[in-house]
N, C-alpha and C positions, 0 to 999 in steps of 0.2 A: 295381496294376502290370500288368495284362494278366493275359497267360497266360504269361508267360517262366517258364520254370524256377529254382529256387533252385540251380543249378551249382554252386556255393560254399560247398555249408554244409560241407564240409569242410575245403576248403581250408586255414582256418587254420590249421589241424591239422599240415598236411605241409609241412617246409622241409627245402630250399629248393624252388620251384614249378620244375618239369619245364618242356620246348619244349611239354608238351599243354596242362599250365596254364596258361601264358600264352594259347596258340591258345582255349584256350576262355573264358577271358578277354576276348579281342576278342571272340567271339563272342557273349557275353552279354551287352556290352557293346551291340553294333552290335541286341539284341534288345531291350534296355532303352529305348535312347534312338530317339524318333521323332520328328524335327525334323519331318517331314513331313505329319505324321497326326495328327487331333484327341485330347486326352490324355480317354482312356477312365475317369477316377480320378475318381470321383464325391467323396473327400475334398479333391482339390483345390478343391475350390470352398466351403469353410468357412468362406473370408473372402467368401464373394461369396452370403453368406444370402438378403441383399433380393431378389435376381434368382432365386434356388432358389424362394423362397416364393410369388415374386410368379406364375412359372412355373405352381408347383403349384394355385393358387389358381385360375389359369386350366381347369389340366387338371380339376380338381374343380368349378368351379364351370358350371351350365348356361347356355348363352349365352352365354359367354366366350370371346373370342378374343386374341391377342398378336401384337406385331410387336416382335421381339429385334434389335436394330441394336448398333452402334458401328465402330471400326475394323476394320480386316483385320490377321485375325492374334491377337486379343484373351480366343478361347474362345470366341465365338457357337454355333460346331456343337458344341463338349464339351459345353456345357452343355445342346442340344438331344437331344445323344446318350444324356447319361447323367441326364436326369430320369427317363426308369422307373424307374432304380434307386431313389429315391425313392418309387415308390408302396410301399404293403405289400403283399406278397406274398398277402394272405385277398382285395385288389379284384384280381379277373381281369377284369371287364366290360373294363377303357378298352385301348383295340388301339390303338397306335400305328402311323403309317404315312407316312415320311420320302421326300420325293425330293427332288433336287440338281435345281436350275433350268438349263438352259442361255441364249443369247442368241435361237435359231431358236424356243423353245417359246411355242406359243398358248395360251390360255385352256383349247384342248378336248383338247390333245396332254399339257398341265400333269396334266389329272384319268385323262386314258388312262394315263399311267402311273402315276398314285401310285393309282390302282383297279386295275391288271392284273390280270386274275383272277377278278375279279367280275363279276356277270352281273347284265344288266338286262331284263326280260322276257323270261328263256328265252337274250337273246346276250349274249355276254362285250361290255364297257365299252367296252374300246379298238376293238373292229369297230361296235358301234355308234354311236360318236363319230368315226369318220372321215372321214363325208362329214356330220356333223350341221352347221350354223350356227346353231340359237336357243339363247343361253346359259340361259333358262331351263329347259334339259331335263337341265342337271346337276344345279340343283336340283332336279329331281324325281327323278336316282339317287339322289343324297345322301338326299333323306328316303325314299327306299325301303328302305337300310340297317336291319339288322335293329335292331330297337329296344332288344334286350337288352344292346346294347353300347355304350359310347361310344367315339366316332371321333375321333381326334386325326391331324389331319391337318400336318404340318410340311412347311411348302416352305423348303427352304433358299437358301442362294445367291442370292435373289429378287432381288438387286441387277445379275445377268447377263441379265435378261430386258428386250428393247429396245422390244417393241410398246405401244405407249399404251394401246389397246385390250385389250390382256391384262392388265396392270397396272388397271383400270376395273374387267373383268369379275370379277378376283378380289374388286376391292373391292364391288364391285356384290353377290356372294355371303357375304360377311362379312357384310353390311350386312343383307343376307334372315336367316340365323341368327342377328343378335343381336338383329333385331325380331324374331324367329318361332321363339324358342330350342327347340330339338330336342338330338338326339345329336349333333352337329357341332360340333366345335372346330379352329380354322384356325389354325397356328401360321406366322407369316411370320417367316424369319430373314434377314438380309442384310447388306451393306456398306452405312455411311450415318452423315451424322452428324446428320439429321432424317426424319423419316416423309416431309416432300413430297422427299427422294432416293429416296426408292424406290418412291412411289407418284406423285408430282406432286402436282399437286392438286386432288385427288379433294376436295371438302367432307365426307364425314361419315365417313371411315376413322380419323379421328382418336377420333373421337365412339363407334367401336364396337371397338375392341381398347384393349387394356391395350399401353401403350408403354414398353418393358423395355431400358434405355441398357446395354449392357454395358461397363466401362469396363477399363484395364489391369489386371495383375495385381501384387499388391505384392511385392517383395521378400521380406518371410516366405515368402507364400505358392509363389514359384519356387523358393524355399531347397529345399523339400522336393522338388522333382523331382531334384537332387542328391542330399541329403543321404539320401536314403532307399536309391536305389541301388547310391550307391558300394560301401555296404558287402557290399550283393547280389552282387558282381563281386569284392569282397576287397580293395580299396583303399580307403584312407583320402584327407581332405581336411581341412584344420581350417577352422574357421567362418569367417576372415579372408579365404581365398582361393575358398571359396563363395559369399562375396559379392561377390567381385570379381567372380569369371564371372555371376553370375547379373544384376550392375549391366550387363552388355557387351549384357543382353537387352531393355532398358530397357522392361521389363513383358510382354514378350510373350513367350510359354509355346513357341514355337516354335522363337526362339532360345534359349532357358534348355537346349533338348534338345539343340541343334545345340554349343553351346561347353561343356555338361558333358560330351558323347562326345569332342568333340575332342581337352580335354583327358583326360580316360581313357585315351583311343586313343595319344597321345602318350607317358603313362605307361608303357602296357603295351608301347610300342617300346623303350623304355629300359631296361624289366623292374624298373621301380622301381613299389614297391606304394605308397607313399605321392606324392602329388601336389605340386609343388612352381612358384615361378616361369616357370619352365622351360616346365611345362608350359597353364601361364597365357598367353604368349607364344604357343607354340603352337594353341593353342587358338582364338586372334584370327587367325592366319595362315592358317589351316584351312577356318573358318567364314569368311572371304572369300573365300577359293578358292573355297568349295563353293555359296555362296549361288546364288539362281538367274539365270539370264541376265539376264531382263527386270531385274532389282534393280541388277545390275554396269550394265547399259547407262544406264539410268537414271541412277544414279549419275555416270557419264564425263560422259554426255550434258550435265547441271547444271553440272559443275567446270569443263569445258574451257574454254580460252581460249588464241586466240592468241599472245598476250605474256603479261604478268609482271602477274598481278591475286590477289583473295583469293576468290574463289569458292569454295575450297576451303574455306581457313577459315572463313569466314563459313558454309558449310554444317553445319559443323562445327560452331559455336559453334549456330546452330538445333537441331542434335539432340542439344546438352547442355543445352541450354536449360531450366529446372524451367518442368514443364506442370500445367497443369487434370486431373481426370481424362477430359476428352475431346480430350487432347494439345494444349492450346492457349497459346500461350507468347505474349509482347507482347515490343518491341525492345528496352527496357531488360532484358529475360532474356539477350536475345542480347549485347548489349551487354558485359555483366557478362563472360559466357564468351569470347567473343571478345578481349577484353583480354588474360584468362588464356592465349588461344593463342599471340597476337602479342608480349605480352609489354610491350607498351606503350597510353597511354592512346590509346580511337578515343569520339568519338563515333556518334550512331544515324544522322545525316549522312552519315557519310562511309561507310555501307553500306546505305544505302535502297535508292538502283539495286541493289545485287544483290538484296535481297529482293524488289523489282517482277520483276527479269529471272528468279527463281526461280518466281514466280505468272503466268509467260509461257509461250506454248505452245513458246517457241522453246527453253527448257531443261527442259521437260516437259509442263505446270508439275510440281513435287516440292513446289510451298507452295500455300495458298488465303489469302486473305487476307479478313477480318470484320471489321467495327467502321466506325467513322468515323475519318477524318485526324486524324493525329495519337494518337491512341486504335487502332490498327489491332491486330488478330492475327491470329496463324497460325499452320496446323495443314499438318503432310507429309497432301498428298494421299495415298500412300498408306503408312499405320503403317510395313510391313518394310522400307524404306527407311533409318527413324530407326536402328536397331540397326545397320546393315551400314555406314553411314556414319561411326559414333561406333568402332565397332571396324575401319573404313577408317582413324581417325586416329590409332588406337592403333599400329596398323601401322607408317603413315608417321611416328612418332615426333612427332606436332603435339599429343599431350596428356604 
């Protein structure tokens, strides 16, 4: 759970809770839940072994490299964050050392930073890499690294990096360590729903990491970013309406944070210690306010329409749609839900234009579209979309 404080362990002790209890209430509150930031709980990922395992296997094994993919939003970086917790504590050799990719970073700005510090013949990395051009002269830092360690190198974000060339050269250096294995391990995280998004296509990056699909999170597994804190804070919830909120996240750990504070937050206005409708309600009303710009605009931008059409719903019916674990739904999904909304029978006909005009640059696109006619599917470009939209329709009273 971090480092938040246990505020509460007395609380239940004392009734009725004072103006400070409540006040520190929200505040444990607003330190517990982090919609924002990768979830640091190494037990959250209990349901998600294969990917723990396949990780560690990489970090232990010599000549091993990985490339962690799936949607946005999914737990790519927690799980990059928090696999040292997994080494044991007697291996000190393997050093971790993470950088966040931007769109501007080259191949030789990529290793100045995630080296900083480090000195190559007597000069520190990043001055001696400043005016360098031959990619071959990383590898000769990298194998200069001291041997007694192993390097676990994590580029995260790797899906913000624009240049063909830098994308090449990383793989071009993967490719040297997994013929030439040494102490060098190259962990590539990103946005993607195959290795040629994030790399193109390169021929043999395939051939030399381990390719690690992260897929959503289940239900169980969000229960417990609720279910764990309420009590940390001194409210209760019963299991029926934790499911509700945690269903409003539809697998992604970012919302599960974002609609269990809201509701909390709602609670503790009302000064009611147990959780109720009410606050359920609120909690959807909240978490659309607050989502982020780019997500709202998005959003409008898809729906709108001049006159009197279904764009709405029919978005709607997409992001209740039952998906693949790589979010991917076919028309008869939408279809199904889509009745549910309207209330009457439609067939896949009479909403195809909007699925083509949602996989159009003119309302985003918010959909991609795979397969062959008639057999088509589709996945929300990007994940945070699916949840803000389905709790967009909670709102507007359309489910």
């Amino acid at each position: 759970m971090g480092d938040a404080p246990e505020l509460f362990a007395d609380l239940p002790k004392r009734e009725p809770w004072t103006d400070q209890d409540w006040g520190l209430a929200e505040a444990t509150t607003r330190r517990l839940f982090n919609p924002s930031s990768p979830i640091d709980e190494d037990r959250l990922f209990s349901g998600r072994l294969a990917q723990v395992n396949d990780m560690l296997g990489v970090v232990y094994e010599k000549g091993a490299h990985a490339i962690l993919y799936g949607e946005r939003g999914v737990g790519k970086s927690s799980l990059a964050n928090t696999i040292t917790a997994k080494i044991p504590p007697v291996v000190t050799n393997i050093k971790f050392l993470k950088e966040n990719c931007r769109p501007e970073d080259t191949f030789f700005t990529l290793w100045s930073k995630i080296l900083f510090g480090f000195q190559y013949d007597g000069v520190l990395i990043d001055e001696f890499l400043k005016s360098e051009t031959r990619e071959f002269m990383v590898i000769k830092i990298l194998e200069s690294l001291p041997k007694t360690s192993q390097f676990v190198f994590v580029f995260d974000e790797f899906d913000r990096i624009t240049g063909t060339a830098t994308k090449a050269a990383i793989a071009d250096t993967i490719k040297h360590f997994s013929d030439y294995p040494q102490n060098i391990t190259i962990v590539i995280v990103g946005v993607g729903y195959s290795i040629e998004e994030l790399f193109g296509a390169h021929p043999s990056i395939q051939r030399c990491c381990l390719q690690i699909f992260m897929p959503r999170m289940s239900n169980p597994e969000l229960s417990e970013i609720i279910s764990d804190r309420y009590p940390q804070i001194g409210l209760t919830c019963n299991a029926a309406l934790v499911e509700r909120l945690i269903d409003l996240s539809r697998g992604l750990p970012g919302y599960a944070h974002l609609a269990g504070r809201e509701a909390a937050l709602s609670a503790i206005r009302r000064k009611r210690r147990t959780l109720d409708d009410v606050d359920y309600s609120e909690a959807i009303k909240e978490s659309v306010r607050r989502a982020q710009e780019s997500i709202t605009t998005a959003y409008n931008r898809a729906v709108y329409s001049s006159k009197e059409n279904i764009y709405k719903e029919v978005l709607l019916a997409c992001a209740m749609a039952k998906t693949d674990e790589r979010g991917m739904f076919a028309g008869a999904d939408i279809r199904d839900k889509l009745i549910q909304i309207l209330g009457r029978r439609v067939e896949i006909a009479s909403f195809t234009r909007h699925l083509a005009a949602f996989c159009d640059p003119g309302r985003g696109p918010v959909l991609r579209k795979s397969g062959k006619k008639n057999r088509f599917q589709y996945q929300f470009v990007d994940a945070p979309l699916q949840p803000y939209i389905f709790m967009a329709g909670r709102r507007d009273g359309l489910i």
